[in-house]
FIMI-231724 format. One line per 2 residues: number of its first residue (from 1); for each residue x, y, z of N, C-alpha, C. Coordinates in nm, 3 decimals. Each point is the difference from the previous one (the first is absolute). Example, Ala and Ser with C-alpha at 12.3 -4.5 7.8 and 13.67 -1.06 7.14 Angstrom:
<sites>
1) 1.319:-0.569:0.780:-0.089:0.119:0.000:0.090:0.120:0.000  -0.035:0.105:-0.072:0.082:0.119:0.006:-0.077:0.109:0.073
</sites>
This chain:
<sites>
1) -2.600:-0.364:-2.403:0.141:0.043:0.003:0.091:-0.122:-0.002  0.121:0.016:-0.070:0.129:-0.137:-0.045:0.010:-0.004:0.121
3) 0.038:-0.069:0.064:0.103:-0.084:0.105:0.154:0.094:-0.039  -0.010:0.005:0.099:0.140:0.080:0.071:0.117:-0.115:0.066
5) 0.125:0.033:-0.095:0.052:-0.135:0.103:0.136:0.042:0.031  0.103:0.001:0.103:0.109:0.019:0.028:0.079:-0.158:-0.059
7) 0.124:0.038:-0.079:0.106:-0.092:-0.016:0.120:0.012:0.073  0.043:-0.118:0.064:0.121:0.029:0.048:0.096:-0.099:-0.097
9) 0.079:0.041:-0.045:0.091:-0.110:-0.066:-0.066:0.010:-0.166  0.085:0.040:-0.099:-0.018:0.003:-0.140:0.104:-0.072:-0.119
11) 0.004:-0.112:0.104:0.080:-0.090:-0.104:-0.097:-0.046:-0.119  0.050:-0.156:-0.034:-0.055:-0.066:-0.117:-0.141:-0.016:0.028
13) -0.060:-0.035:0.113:-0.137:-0.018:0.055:-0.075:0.154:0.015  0.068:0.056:0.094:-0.083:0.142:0.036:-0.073:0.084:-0.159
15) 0.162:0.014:-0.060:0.011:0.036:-0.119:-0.119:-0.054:-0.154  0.008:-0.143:0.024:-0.039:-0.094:-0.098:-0.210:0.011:0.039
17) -0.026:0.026:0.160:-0.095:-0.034:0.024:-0.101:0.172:-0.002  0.078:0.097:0.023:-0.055:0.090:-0.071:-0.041:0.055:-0.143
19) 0.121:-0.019:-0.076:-0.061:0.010:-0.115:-0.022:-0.122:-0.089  -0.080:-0.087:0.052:-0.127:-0.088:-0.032:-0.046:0.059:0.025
21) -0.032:0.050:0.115:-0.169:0.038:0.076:-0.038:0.126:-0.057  0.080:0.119:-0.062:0.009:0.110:-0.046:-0.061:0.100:0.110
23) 0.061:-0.059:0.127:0.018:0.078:0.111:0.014:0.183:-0.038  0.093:0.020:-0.034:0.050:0.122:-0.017:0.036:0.094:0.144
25) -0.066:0.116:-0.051:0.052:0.104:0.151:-0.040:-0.040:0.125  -0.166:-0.089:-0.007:-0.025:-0.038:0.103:0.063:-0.149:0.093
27) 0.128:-0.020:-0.059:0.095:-0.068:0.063:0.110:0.065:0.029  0.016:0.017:0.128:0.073:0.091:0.077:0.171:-0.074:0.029
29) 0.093:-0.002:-0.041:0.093:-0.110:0.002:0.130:0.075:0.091  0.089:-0.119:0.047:0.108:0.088:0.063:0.118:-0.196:-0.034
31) 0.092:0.067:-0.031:0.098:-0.100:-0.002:0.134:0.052:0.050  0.066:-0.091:0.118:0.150:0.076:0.045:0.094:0.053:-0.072
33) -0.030:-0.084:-0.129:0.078:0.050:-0.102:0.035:0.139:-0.054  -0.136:0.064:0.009:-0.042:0.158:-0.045:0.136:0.047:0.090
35) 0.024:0.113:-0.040:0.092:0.056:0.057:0.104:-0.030:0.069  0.098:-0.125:-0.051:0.104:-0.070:0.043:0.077:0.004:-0.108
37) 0.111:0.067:-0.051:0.087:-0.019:-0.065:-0.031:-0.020:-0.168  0.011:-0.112:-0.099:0.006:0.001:-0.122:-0.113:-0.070:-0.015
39) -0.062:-0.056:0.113:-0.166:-0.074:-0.029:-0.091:0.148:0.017  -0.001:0.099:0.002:-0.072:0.116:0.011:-0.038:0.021:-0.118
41) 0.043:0.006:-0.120:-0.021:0.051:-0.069:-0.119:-0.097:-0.133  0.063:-0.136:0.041:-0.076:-0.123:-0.024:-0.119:-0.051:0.018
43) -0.031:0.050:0.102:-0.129:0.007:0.113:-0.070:0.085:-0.041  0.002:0.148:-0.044:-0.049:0.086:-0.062:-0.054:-0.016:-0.105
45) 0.099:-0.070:-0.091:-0.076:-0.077:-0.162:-0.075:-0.099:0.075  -0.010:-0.097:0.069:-0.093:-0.083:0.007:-0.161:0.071:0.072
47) 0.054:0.096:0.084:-0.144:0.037:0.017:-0.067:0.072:-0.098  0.108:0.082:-0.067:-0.052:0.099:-0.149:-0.102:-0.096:-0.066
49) 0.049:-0.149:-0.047:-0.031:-0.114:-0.130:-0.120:-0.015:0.068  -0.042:0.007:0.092:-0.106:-0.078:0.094:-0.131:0.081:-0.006
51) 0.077:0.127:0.027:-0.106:0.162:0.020:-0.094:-0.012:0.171  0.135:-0.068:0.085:-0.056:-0.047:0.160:0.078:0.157:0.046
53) -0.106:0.068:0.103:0.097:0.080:0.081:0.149:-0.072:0.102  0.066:0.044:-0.080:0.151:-0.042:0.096:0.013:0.093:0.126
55) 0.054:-0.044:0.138:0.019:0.045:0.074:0.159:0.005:0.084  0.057:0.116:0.057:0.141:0.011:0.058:-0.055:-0.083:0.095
57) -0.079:0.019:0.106:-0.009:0.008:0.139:-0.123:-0.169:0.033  -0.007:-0.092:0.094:-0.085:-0.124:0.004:-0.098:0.106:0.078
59) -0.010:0.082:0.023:-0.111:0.088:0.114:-0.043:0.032:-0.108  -0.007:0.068:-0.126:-0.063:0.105:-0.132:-0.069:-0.125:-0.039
61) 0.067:-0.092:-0.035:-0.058:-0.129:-0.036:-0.122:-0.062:0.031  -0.029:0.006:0.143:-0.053:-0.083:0.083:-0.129:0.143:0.054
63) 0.009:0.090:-0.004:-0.067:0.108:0.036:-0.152:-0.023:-0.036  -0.126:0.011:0.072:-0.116:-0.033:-0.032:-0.025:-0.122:-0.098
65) 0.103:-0.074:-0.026:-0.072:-0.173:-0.065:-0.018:-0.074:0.066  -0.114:-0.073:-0.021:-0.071:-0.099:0.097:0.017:-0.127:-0.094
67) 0.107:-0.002:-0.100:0.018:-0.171:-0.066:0.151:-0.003:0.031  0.083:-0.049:0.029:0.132:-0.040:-0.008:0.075:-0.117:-0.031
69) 0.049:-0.024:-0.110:0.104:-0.081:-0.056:0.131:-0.020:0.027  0.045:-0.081:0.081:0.147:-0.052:-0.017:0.043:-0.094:-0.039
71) 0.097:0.098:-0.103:0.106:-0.099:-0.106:0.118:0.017:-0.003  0.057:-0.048:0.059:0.154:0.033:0.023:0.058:-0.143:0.005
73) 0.109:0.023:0.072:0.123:-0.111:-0.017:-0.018:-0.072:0.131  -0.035:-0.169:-0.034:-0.021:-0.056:0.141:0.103:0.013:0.136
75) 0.109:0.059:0.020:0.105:0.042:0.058:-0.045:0.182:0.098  -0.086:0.036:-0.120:-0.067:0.134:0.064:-0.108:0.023:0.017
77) -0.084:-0.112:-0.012:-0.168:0.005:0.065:-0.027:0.022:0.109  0.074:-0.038:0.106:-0.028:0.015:0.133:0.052:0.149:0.027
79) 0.082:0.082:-0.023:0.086:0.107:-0.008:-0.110:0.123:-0.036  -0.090:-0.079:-0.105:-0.064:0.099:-0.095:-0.154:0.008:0.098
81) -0.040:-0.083:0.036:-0.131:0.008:0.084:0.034:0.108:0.144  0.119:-0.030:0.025:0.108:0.084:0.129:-0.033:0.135:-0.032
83) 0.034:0.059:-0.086:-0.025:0.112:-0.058:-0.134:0.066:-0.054  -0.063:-0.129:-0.055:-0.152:0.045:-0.064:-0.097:-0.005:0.145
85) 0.033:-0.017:0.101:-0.059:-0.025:0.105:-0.011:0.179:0.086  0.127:0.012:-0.034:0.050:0.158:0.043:-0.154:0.118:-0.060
87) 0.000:-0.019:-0.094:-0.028:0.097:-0.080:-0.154:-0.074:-0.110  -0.091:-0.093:0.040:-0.124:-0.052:-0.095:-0.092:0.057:0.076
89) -0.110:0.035:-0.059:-0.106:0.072:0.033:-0.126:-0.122:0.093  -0.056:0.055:0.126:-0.059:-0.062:0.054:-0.117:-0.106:-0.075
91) -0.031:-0.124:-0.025:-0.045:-0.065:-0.013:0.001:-0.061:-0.160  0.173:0.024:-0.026:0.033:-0.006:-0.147:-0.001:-0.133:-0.019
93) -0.032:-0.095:-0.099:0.065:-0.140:-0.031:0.104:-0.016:-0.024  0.107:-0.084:0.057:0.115:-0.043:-0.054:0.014:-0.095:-0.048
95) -0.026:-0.036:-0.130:0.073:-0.102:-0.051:0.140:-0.042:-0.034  0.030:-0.123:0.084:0.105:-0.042:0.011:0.069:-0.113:-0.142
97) 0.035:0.061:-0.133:0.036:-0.125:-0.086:0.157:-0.055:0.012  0.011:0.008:0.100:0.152:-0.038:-0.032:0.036:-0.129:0.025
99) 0.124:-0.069:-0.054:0.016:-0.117:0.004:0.080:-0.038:0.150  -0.059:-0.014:0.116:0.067:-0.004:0.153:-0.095:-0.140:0.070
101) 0.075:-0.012:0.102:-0.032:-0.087:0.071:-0.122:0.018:0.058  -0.155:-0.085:0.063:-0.048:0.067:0.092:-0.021:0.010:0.053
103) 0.170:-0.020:0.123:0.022:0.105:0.134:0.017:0.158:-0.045  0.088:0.011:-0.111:0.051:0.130:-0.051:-0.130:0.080:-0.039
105) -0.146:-0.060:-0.024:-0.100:0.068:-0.070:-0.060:0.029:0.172  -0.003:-0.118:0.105:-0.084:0.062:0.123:0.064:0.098:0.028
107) 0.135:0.008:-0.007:0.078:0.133:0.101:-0.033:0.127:-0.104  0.002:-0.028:-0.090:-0.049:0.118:-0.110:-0.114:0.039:0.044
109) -0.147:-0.068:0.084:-0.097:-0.013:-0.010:-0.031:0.109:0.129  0.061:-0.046:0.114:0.005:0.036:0.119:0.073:0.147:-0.016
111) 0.087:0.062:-0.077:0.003:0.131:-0.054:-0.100:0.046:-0.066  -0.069:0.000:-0.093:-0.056:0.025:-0.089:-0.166:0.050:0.090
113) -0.023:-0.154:0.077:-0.126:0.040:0.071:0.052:0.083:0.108  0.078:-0.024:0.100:0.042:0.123:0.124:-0.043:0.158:-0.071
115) 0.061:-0.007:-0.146:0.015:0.162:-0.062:-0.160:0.057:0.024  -0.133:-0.107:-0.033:-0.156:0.008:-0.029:0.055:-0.001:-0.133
117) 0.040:-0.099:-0.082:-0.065:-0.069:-0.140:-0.021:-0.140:0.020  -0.026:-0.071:-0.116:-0.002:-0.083:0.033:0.030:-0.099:-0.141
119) 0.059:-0.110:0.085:0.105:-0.050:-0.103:-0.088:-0.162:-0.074  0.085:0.011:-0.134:-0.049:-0.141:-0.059:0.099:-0.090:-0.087
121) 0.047:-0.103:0.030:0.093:-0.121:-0.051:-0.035:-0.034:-0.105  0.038:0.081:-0.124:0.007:-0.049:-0.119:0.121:-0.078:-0.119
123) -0.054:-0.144:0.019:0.098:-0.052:-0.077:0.017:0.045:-0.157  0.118:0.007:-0.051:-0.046:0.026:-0.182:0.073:-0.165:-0.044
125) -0.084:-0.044:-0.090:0.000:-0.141:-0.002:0.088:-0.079:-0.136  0.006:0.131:-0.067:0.093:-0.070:-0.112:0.093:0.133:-0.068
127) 0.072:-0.009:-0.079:0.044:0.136:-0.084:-0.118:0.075:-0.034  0.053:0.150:0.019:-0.124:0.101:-0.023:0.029:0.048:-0.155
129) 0.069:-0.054:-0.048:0.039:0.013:-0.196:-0.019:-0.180:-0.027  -0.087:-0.031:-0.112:-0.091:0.088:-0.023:-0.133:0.035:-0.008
131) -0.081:-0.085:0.113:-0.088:0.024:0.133:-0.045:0.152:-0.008  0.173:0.080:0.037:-0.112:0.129:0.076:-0.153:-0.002:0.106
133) -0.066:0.057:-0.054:-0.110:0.003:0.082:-0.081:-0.112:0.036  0.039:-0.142:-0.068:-0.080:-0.090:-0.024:0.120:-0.099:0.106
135) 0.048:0.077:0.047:0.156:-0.161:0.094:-0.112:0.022:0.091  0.014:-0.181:0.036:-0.071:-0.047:0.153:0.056:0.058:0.093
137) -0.105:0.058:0.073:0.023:0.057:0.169:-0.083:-0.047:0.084  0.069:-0.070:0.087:-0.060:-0.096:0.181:0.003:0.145:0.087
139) -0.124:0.058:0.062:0.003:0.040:0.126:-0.073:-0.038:0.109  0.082:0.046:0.086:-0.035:-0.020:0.165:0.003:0.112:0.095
141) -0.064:-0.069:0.122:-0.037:0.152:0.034:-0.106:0.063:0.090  -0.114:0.030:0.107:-0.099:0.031:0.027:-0.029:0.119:-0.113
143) 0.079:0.076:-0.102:-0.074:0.064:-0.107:0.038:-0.032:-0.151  -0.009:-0.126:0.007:0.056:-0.046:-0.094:-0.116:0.001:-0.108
145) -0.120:-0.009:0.009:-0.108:0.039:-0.087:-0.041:0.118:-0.027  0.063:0.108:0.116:0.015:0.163:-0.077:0.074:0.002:-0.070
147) 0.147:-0.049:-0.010:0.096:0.036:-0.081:-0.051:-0.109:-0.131  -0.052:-0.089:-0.019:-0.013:-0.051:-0.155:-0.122:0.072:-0.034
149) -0.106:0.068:0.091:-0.069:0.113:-0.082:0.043:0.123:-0.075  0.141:0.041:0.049:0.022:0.113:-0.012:0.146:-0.036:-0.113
151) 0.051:-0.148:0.027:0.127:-0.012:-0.105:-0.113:-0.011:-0.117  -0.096:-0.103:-0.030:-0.121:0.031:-0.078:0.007:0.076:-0.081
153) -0.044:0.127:0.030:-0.013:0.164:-0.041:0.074:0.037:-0.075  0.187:-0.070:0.051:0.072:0.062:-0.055:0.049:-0.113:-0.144
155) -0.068:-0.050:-0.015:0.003:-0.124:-0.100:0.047:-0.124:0.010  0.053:-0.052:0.111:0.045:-0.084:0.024:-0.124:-0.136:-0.004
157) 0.036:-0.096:-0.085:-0.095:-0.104:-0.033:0.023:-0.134:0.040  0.055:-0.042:0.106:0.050:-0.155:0.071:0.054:-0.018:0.088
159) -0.143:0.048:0.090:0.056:-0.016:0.165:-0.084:-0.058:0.103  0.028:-0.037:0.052:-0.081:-0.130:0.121:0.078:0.021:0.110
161) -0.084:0.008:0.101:-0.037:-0.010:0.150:0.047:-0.116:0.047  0.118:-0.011:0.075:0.027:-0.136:0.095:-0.001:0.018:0.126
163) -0.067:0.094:0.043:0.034:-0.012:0.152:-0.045:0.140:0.082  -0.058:0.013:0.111:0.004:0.098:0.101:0.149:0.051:0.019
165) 0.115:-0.099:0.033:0.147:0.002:0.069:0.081:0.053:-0.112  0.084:0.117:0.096:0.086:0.040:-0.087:0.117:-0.102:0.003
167) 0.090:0.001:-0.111:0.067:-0.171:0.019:0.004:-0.068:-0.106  -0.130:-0.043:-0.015:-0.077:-0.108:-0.088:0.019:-0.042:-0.105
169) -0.037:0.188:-0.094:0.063:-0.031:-0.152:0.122:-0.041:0.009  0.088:0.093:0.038:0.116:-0.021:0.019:0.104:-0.110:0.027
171) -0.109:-0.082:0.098:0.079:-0.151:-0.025:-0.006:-0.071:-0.088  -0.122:0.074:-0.045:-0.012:-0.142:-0.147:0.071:0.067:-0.133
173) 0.037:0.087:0.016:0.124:0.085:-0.127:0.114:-0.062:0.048  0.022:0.012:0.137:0.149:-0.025:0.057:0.035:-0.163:-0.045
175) -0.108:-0.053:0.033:-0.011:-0.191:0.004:0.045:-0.010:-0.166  -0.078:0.010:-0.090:-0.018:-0.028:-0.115:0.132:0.074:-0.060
177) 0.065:0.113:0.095:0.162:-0.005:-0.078:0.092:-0.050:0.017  -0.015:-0.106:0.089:0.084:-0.090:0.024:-0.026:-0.089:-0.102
179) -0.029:-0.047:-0.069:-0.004:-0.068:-0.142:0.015:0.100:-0.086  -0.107:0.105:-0.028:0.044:0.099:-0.138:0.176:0.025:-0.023
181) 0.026:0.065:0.110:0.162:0.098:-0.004:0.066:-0.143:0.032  -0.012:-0.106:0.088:0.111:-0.102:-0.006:0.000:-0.105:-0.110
183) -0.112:0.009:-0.096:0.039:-0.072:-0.131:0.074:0.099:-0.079  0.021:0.122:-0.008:0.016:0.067:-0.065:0.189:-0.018:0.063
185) 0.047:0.011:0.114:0.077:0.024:0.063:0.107:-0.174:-0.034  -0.099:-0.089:0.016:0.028:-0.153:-0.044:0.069:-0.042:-0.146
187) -0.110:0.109:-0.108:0.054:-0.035:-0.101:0.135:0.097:-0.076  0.042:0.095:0.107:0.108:0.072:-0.045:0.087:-0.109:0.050
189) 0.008:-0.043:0.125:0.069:-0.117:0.031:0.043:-0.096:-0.068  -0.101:-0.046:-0.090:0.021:-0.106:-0.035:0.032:0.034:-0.177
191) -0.025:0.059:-0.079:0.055:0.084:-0.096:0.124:0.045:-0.035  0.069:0.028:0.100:0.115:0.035:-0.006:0.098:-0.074:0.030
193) -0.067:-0.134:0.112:0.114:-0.095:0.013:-0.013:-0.078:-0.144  -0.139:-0.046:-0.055:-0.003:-0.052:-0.124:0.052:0.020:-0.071
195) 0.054:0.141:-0.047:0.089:0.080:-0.069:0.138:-0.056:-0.018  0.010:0.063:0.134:0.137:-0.091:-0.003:0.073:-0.067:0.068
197) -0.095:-0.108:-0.009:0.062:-0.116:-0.031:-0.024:-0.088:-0.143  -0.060:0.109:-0.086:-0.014:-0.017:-0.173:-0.118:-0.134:0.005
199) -0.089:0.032:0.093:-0.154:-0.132:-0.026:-0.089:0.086:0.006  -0.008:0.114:-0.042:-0.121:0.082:0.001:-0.073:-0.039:-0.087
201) -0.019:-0.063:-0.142:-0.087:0.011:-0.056:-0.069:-0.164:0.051  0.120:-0.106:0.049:-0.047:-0.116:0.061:-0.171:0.041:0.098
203) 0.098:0.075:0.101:-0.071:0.032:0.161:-0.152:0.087:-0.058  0.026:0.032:-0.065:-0.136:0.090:-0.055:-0.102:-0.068:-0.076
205) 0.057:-0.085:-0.108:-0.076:-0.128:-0.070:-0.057:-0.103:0.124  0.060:-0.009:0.077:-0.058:-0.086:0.149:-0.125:0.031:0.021
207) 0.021:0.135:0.038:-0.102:0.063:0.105:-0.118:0.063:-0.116  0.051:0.001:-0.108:-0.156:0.030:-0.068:-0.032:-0.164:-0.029
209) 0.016:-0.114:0.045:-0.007:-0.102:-0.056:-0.086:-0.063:0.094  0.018:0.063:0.118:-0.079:-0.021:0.116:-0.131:0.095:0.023
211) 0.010:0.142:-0.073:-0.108:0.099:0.030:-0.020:0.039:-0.134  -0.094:-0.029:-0.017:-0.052:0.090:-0.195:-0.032:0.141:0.035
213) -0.024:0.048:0.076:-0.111:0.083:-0.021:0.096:0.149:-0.051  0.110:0.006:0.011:0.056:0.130:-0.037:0.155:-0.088:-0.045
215) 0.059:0.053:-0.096:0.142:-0.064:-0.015:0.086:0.084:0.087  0.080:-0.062:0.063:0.126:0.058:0.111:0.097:0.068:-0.062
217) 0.002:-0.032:-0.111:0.095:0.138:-0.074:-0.032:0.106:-0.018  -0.151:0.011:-0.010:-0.064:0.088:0.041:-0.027:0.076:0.143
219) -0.073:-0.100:0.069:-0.014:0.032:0.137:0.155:0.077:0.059  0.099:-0.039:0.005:0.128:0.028:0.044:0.026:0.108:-0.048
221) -0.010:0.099:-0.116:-0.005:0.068:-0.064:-0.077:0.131:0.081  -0.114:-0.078:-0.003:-0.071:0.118:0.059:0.047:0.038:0.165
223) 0.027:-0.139:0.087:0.007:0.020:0.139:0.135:0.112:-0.010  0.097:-0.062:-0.110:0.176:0.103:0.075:-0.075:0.173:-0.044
225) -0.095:0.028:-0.109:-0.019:0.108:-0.013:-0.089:0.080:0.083  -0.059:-0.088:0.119:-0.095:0.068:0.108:0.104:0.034:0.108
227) 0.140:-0.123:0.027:0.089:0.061:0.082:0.096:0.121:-0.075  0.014:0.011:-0.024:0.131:0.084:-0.081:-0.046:0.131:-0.002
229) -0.198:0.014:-0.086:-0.035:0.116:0.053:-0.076:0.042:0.182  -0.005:-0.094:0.035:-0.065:0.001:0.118:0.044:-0.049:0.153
231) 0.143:-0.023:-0.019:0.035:-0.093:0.115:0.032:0.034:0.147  0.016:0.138:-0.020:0.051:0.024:0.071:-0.202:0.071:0.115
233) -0.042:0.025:-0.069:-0.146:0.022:0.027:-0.063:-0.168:0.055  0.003:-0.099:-0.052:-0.072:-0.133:0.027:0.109:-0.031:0.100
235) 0.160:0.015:0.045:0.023:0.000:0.070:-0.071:0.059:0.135  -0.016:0.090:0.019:-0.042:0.091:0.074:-0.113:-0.095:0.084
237) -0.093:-0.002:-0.137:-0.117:-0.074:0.063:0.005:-0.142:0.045  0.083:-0.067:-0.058:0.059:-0.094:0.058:0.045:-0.034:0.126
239) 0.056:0.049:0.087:0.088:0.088:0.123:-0.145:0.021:0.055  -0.097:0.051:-0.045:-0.128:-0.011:0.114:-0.102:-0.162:0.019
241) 0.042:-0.071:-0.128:-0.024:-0.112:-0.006:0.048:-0.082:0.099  0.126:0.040:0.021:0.075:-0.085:0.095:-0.061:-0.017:0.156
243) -0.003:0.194:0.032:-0.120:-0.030:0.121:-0.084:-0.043:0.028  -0.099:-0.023:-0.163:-0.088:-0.072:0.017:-0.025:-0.121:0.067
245) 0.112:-0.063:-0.079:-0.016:-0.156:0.030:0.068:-0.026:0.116  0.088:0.085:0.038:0.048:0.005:0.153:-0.058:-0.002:0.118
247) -0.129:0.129:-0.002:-0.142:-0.002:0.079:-0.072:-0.144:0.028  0.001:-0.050:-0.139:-0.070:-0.115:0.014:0.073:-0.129:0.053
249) 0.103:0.018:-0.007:0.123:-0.152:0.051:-0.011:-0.071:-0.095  -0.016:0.005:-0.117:0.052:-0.076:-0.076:0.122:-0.023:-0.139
251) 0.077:0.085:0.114:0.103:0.008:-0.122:0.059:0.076:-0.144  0.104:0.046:0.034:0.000:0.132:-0.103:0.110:-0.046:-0.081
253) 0.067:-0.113:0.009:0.165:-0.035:-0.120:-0.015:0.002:-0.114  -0.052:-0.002:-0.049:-0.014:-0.019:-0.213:-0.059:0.144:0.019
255) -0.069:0.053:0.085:-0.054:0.166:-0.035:0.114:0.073:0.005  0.109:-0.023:0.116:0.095:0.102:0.025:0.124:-0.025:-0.166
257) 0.001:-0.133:-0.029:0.074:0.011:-0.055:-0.084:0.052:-0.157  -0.083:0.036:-0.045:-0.077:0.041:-0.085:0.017:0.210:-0.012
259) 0.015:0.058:0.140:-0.002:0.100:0.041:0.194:-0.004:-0.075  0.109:-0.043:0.052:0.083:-0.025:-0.070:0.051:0.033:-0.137
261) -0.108:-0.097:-0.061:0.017:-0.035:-0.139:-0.051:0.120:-0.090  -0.162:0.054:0.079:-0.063:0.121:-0.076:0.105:0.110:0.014
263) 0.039:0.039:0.144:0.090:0.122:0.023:0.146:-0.006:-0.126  0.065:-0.140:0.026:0.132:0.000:-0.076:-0.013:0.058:-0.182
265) -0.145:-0.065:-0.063:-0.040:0.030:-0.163:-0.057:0.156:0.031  -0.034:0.023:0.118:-0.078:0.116:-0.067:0.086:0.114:0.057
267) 0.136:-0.019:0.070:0.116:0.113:-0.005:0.049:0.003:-0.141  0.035:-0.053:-0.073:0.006:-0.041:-0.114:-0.031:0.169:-0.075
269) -0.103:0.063:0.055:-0.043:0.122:-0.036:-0.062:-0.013:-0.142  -0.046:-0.083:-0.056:-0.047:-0.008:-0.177:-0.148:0.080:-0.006
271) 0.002:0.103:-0.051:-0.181:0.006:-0.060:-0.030:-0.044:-0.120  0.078:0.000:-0.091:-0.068:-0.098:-0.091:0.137:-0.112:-0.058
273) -0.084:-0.116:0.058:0.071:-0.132:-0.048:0.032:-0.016:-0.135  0.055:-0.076:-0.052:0.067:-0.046:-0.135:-0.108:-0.077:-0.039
275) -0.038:-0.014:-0.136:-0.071:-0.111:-0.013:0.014:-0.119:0.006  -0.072:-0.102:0.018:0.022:-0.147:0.019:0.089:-0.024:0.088
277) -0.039:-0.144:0.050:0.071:-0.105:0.118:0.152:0.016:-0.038  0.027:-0.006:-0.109:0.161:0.012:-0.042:0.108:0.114:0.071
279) -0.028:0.092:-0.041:-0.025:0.145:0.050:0.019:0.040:0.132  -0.137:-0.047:0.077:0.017:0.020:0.084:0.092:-0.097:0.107
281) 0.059:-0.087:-0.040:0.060:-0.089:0.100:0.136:0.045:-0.002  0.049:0.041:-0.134:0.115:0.074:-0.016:0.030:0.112:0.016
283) -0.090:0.077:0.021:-0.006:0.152:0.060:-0.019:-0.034:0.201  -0.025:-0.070:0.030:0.004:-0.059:0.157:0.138:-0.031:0.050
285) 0.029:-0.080:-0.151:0.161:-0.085:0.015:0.095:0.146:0.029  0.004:0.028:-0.127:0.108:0.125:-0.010:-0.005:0.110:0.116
287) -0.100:0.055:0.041:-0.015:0.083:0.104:0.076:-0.085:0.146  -0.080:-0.112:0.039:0.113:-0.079:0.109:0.121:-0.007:-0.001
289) 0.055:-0.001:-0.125:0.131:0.018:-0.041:0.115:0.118:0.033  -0.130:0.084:-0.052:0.098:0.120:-0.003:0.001:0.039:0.185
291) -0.126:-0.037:0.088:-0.020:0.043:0.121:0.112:-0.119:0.103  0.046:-0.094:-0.061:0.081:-0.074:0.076:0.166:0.078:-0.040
293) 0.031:0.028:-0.123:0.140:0.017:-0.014:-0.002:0.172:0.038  -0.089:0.062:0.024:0.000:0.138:0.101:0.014:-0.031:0.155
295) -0.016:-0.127:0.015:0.022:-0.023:0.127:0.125:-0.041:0.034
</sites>
């Protein structure tokens, strides 16, 4: 018999990671979205495209599955275990993928097990497009080798064991975005002052002059189009980054101001960017524009 799995959260991941797997009915899904206003009806086509049973209720959802997925918004992971804790079936797995701190994954943890399931810290390690089933996943965990038997099953192909402790993965997602999202966060910075002050093509000829391995007109290109569609999301996770490094005492200033920079591009509201560095610096420009003389 397939593996039976409850989804909570059917965004780009939930969404993207079922139909790879060609999950279908036997992915049981529930997103807040369902039945909220003009995302209702949206949610419906996405579970239709998928052919996943959609669910009103996180209890219909969660009803006799013993696999559980969370994918939601790092802002509502802890919120969402709150609830999946209410209502998961005695000795269900919870897998935890969300992008949070991990204090935010123990307190998740300490719900999750109080309920009788039992929980597992799964980092997702790079974009799940276009990976899908094949993006690196770190877990941790005392069942952290049930759950890569059973993510396994469901096709998932690049995942490794770091640890008994829930936490673990998680720090090393959290750690390593403090470089990913603050180069990304760095080079909007520095892009736009290049801009204008009319040395952009100088400041860019520099820095590929110093690094071959990708040209920065490029690279830059790609980073404003991960904030613009994503910023306000890598914010999020960002903001748990901060605890991170807070826990540890060593300092959170270039993270907080990174959390900043992602939140400010990715209110911006864009789903699909303009093409090219050009484009997009002037579609950044003009929007600040118009949001300062409304003020």
């Amino acid at each position: 018999m397939k593996q039976e799995v409850g989804l909570i959260g059917f965004g780009e991941a939930g969404s993207t990671f079922a139909m790879a797997g060609g999950w279908g009915a036997r992915a049981h899904v529930f997103d807040r979205k369902t039945g909220n206003g003009p995302d209702h009806d949206i949610m419906l086509a996405s579970y239709k495209a998928a052919h996943v049973s959609g669910a009103r209720f996180l209890d219909d959802a969660l009803s006799g599955v013993d696999l559980i997925l969370s994918l939601v918004t790092a802002d509502q992971a802890l919120a969402a275990a709150e609830v999946a804790a209410q209502c998961l079936a005695a000795g269900a797995l919870y897998c935890d993928m969300n992008s949070v701190a991990p204090r935010t994954k123990q307190q998740a943890a300490q719900l999750i097990e109080a309920a009788g399931g039992h929980y597992v810290d799964v980092a997702v390690m790079a974009p799940v497009n276009p990976a899908r089933l094949s993006v690196p996943l770190l877990l941790s965990g005392e069942r952290a080798q049930d759950a890569q038997a059973l993510l396994s099953a469901l096709g998932f192909a690049a995942m490794r064991v770091v640890g008994d402790a829930v936490g673990r993965a998680s720090a090393i997602k959290m750690i390593r975005s403090v470089m990913v999202k603050g180069v990304e966060a760095l080079t909007a910075e520095c892009v736009l002052a290049a801009d204008a002050a009319g040395v952009r093509e100088e400041v860019l000829a520099s820095l590929d002059a110093s690094e071959r391995a990708r040209p920065w007109e490029n690279r830059a290109d790609y980073n404003l189009d991960r904030m613009l569609v994503h910023g306000m999301r890598r914010a999020a996770e960002m903001e748990e980054v901060v605890k991170t490094l807070e826990s540890l005492g060593t300092g959170a200033a270039m993270t907080r101001g990174t959390v900043e920079r992602q939140r400010a591009i990715g209110e911006l509201g864009v789903t699909s960017p303009p093409e090219g560095l050009t484009a997009k610096i002037d579609h950044i420009n003009q929007s600040n524009a118009r949001r300062a003389d409304a003020a």
